[in-house]
C-alpha positions in Angstrom: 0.0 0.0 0.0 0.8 3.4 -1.4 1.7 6.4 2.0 -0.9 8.0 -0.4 -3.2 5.6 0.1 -2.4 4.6 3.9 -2.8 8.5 4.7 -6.1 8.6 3.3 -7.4 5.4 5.1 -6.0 7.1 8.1 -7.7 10.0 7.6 -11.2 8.5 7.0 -10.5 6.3 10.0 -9.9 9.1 12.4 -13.4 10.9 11.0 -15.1 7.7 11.6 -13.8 7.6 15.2 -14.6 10.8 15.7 -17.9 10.8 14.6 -19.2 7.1 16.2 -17.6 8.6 19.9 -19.8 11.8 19.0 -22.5 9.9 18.7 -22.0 8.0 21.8 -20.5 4.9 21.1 -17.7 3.2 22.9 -14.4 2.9 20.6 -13.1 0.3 22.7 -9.9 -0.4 20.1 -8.5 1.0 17.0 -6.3 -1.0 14.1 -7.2 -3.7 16.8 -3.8 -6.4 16.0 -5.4 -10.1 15.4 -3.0 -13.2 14.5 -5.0 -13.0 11.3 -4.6 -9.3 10.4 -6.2 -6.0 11.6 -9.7 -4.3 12.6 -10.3 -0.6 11.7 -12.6 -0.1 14.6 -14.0 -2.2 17.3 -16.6 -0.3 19.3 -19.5 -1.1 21.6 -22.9 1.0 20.7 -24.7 0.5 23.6 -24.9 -3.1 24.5 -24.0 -4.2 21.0 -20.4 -5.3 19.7 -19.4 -3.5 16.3 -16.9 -4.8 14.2 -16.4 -1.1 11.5 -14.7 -2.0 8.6 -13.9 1.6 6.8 -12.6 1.9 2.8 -11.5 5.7 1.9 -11.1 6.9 -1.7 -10.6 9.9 -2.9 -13.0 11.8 -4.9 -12.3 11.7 -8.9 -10.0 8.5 -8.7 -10.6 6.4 -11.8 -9.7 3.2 -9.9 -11.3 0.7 -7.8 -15.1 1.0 -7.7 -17.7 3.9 -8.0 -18.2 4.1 -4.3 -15.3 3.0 -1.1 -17.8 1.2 0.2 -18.5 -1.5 -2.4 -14.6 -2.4 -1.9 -16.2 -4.4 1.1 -17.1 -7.3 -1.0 -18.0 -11.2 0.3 -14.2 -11.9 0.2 -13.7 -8.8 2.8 -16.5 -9.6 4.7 -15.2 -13.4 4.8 -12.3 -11.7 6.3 -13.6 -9.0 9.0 -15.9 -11.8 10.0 -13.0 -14.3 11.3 -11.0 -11.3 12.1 -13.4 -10.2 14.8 -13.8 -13.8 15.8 -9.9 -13.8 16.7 -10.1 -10.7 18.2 -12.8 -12.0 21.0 -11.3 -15.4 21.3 -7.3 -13.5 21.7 -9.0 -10.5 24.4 -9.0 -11.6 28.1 -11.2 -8.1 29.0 -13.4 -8.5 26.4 -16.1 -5.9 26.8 -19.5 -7.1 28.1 -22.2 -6.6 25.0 -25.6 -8.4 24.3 -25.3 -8.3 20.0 -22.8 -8.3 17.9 -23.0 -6.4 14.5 -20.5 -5.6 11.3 -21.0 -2.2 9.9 -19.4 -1.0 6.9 -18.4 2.4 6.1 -17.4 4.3 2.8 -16.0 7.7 2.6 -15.1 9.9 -0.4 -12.7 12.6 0.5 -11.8 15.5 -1.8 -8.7 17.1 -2.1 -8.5 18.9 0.4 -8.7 15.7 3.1 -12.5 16.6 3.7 -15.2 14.0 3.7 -18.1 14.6 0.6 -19.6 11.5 1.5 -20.0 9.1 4.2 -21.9 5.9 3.8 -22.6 3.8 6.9 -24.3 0.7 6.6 -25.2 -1.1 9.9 -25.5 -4.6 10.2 -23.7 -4.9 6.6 -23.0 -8.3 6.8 
């Protein structure tokens, strides 16, 4: 992966963050470290355990597809699934939750590093 590319996953990541913990929830770990790879964000929204896998693009790119968020396809989900899996079964103080849910969320970023859209799907797959 590009710095290019890694700065603006970053960058959508930190927004995401941001936004969820204004909204109340939890971020209980970020870039959470599994033996099988990493989580963007694990965070509890109320009693419910959210696995948030983010994608970030930039706005007039000509690759990948139309919108970050179809980037999350079965393959990706496959992954996240078994990732968050590993992450409860490797966590001693795992949080106490009631649900557990995968969200996915797209943002578009322009030039300028500011978000034109967002696109979170709850309970994605």
């Amino acid at each position: 992966m590009t710095k290019s590319r890694r700065r603006t996953g970053q960058i959508a990541e930190d927004l995401i963050a941001e936004r969820l913990a204004a909204a109340g929830w939890e971020i209980v770990e970020r870039n959470a470290r599994t033996r099988y790879g990493e989580l963007d964000i694990v965070a509890l929204d109320g009693r419910v355990l959210v696995f948030v896998e983010v994608k970030a693009a930039r706005a007039g790119t000509s690759y990948g597809p139309e919108k970050p968020i179809l980037s999350i396809d079965f393959n990706k989900q496959r992954r996240v699934r078994r990732l968050g899996t590993a992450w409860m079964a490797e966590r001693r103080r795992c949080p106490s939750f009631d649900d557990i849910r995968f969200d996915a969320v797209g943002v578009t970023l322009d030039r300028y590093d500011q978000a034109v859209e967002v696109e979170h799907i709850r309970g994605a797959f």
